[in-house]
C-alpha positions in Angstrom: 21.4 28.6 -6.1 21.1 30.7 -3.1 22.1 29.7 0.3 17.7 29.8 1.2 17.7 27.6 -1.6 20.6 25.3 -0.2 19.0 24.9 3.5 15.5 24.4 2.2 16.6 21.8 -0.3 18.8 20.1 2.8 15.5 20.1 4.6 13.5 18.4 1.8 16.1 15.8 1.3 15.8 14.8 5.3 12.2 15.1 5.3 12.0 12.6 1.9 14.4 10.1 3.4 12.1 10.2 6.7 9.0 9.9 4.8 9.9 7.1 2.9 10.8 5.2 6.0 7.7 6.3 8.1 5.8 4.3 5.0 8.0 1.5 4.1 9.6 0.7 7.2 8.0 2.9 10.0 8.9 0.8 12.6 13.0 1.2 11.9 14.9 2.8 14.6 16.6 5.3 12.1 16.1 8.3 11.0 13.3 9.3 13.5 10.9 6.6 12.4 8.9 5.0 15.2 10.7 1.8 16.3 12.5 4.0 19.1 8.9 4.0 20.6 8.3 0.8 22.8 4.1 1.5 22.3 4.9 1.1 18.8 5.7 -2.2 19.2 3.4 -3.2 21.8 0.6 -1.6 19.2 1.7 -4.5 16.5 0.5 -7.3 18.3 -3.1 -6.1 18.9 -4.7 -5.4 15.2 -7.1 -2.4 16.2 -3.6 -0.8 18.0 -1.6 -1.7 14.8 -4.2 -0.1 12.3 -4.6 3.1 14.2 -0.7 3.2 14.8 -0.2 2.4 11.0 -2.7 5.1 10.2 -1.3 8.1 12.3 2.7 6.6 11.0 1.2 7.0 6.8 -1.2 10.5 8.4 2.5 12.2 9.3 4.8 11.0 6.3 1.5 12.5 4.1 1.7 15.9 6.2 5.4 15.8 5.9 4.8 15.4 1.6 3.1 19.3 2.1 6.2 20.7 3.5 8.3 18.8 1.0 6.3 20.0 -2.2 5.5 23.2 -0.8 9.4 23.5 -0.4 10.2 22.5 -3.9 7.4 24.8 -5.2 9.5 27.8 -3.1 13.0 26.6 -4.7 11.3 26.1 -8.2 9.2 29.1 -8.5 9.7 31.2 -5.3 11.3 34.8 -5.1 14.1 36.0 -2.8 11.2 37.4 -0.3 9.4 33.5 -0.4 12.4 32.1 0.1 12.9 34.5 3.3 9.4 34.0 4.7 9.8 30.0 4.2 12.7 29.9 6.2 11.2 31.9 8.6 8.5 30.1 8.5 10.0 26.7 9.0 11.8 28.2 12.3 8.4 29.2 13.6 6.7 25.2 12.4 9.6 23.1 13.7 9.4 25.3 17.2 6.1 24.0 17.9 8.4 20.9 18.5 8.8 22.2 22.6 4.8 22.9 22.9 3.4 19.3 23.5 6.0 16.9 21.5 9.4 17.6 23.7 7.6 17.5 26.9 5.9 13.9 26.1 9.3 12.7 24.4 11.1 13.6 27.4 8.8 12.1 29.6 8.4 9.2 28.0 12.4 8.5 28.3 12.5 9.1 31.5 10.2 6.3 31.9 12.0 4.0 30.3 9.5 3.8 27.3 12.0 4.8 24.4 14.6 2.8 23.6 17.5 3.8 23.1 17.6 5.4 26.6 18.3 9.2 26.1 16.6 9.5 22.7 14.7 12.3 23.5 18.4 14.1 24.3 18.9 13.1 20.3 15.9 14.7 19.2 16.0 17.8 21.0 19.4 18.1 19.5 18.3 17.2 15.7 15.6 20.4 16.3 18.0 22.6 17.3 19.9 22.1 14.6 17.1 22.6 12.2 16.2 25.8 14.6 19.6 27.4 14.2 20.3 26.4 10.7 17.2 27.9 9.6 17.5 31.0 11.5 21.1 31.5 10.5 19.7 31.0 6.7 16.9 33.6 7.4 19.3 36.4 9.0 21.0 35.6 6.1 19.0 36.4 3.2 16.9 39.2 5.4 20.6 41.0 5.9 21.5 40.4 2.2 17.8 41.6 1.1 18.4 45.0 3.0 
């Protein structure tokens, strides 16, 4: 197995692990579930809150399945050139992060409406990591293509 198939299969196992928490325990402070979110709570003591918040925790873990399967169907069945593109690809997806989500993440800490205080600092980290890891992959298999 290739080192594009190593990262993407890393990334799958992190997105599985955070899937199954967002529908069994999305409310857990681990793993990027939604427990770190005060609203989250305040949204489980009013049932319209609770069902909407339910819905939108079970409508990402179901987006997250596409990159997972779409990822397996690249290490199963992809080519060195699909491998490339998905890792560049991924860079490009998880950098959408700092369009609207980092902003309101950051904002919201400030505010005192995360908790643990500084989470967002945690998050922007975890990205980055996926960012570089990703991009180191691509460069990579792009040099070794060549």
């Amino acid at each position: 197995m290739n080192i594009l198939k190593w990262a993407i299969l890393i990334f799958i196992i992190i997105e599985t692990l955070n899937v199954l928490m967002l529908y069994v325990a999305p409310g857990m402070k681990q793993g990027n579930a939604l427990g770190v979110f005060n609203a989250w709570h305040k949204a489980q003591e009013d049932e319209e809150m609770k069902s909407f918040a339910n819905y939108m925790a079970y409508w990402v873990a179901g987006a997250k399945l596409i990159f997972i399967f779409l990822g397996i169907s690249v290490i199963l069945w992809g080519n060195v050139e699909m491998q490339i593109a998905t890792c560049g690809a991924m860079v490009i997806s998880i950098s959408s992060f700092f369009y609207k989500l980092y902003p309101i993440i950051k904002d919201m800490d400030k505010k005192g409406q995360i908790d643990p205080k500084g989470y967002s600092r945690i998050l922007l980290a975890m990205i980055l990591i996926f960012i570089g890891g990703f991009l180191t992959v691509f460069m990579i298999g792009f040099i070794k293509y060549l």
